[in-house]
C-alpha positions in Angstrom: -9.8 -32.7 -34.3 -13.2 -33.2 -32.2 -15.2 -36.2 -31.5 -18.1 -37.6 -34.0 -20.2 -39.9 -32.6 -22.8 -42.4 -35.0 -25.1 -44.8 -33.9 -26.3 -47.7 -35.6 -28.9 -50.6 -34.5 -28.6 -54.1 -35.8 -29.9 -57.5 -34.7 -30.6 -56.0 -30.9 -26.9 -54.1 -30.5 -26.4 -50.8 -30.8 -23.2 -49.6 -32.0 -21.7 -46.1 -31.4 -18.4 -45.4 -33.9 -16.8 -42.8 -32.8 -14.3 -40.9 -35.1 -11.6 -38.2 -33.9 -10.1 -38.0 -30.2 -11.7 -38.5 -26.9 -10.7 -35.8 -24.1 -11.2 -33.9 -21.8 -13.3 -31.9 -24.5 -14.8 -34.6 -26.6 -15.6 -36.9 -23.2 -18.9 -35.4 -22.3 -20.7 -36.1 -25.7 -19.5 -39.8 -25.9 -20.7 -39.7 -21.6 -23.9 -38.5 -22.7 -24.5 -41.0 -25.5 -23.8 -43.9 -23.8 -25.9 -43.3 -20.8 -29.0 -42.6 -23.2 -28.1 -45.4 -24.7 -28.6 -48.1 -21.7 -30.9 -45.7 -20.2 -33.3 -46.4 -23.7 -33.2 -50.0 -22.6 -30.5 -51.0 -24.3 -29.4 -54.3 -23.6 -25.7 -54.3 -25.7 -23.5 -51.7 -26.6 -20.8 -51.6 -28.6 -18.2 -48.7 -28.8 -16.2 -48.8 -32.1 -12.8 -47.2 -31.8 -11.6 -47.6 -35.1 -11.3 -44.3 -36.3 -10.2 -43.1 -32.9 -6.8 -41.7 -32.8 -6.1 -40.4 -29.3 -8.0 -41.5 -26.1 -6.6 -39.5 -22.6 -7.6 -40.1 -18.9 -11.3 -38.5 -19.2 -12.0 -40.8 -22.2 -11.4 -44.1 -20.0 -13.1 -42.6 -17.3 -16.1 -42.4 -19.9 -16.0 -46.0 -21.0 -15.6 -47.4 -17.2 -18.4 -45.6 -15.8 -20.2 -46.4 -18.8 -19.4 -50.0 -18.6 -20.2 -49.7 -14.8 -23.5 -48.4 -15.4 -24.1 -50.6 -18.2 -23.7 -53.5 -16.0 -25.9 -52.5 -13.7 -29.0 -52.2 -16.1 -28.3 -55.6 -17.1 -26.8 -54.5 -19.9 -23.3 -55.1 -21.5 -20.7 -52.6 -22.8 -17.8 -53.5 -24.9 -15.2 -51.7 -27.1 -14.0 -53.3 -30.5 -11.4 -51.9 -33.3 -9.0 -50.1 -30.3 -5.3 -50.1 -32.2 -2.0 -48.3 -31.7 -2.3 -45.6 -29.1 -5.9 -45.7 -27.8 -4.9 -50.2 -27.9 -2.3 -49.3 -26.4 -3.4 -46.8 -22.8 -6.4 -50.3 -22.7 -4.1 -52.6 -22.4 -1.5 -50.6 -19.9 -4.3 -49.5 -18.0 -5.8 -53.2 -17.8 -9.1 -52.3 -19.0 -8.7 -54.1 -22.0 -9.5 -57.1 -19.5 -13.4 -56.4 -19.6 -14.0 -53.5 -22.3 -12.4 -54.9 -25.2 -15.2 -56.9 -27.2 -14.6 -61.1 -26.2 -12.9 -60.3 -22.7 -14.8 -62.1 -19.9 -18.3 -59.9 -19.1 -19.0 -62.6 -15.6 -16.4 -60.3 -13.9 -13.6 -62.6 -14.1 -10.2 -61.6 -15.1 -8.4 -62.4 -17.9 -10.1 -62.9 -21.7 -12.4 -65.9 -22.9 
């Protein structure tokens, strides 16, 4: 299964679902999305894992660049709806510390 990518706007967020797996062949589109995104001005994203069954190396390396570039266009990035596997490689990885929608976005460890 690919990667499908949606975009809504509400109430100043924009919020990218994404439905399928993210790899090594799916990263680039979500990459893409997310950098026109913040580089549209704006100011909070959110990406929706919900319907995301299978997230590998290249996928995280999406969502920390991402939240790295985010950040520096005084922007925020977060992730919400991450369960089973794709919860899982967050939280092993540590990530889930400032991607995972309520974790601390000030750059301090640990969640609010």
């Amino acid at each position: 299964m690919g990667l499908a990518l949606h975009t809504t706007r509400q109430d100043g967020r924009a919020t990218i679902a994404a439905r399928g797996s993210i790899d090594l062949h799916s990263s680039d589109e979500l990459r893409a999305r997310l950098t026109e995104l913040v580089d549209a001005g704006e100011r909070e994203v959110v990406v929706d894992l919900t319907a995301v069954d299978f997230c590998d190396s290249s996928g995280l390396n999406v969502l920390v660049r991402a939240y790295k570039h985010a950040r520096a266009q005084n922007a925020t990035l977060t992730v919400t709806g991450a369960y089973g596997r794709v919860e899982n490689v967050l939280r092993t990885t540590g990530l889930d510390r400032f991607l995972i929608g309520g974790a601390a976005t000030d750059g301090s460890p640990g969640r609010q």
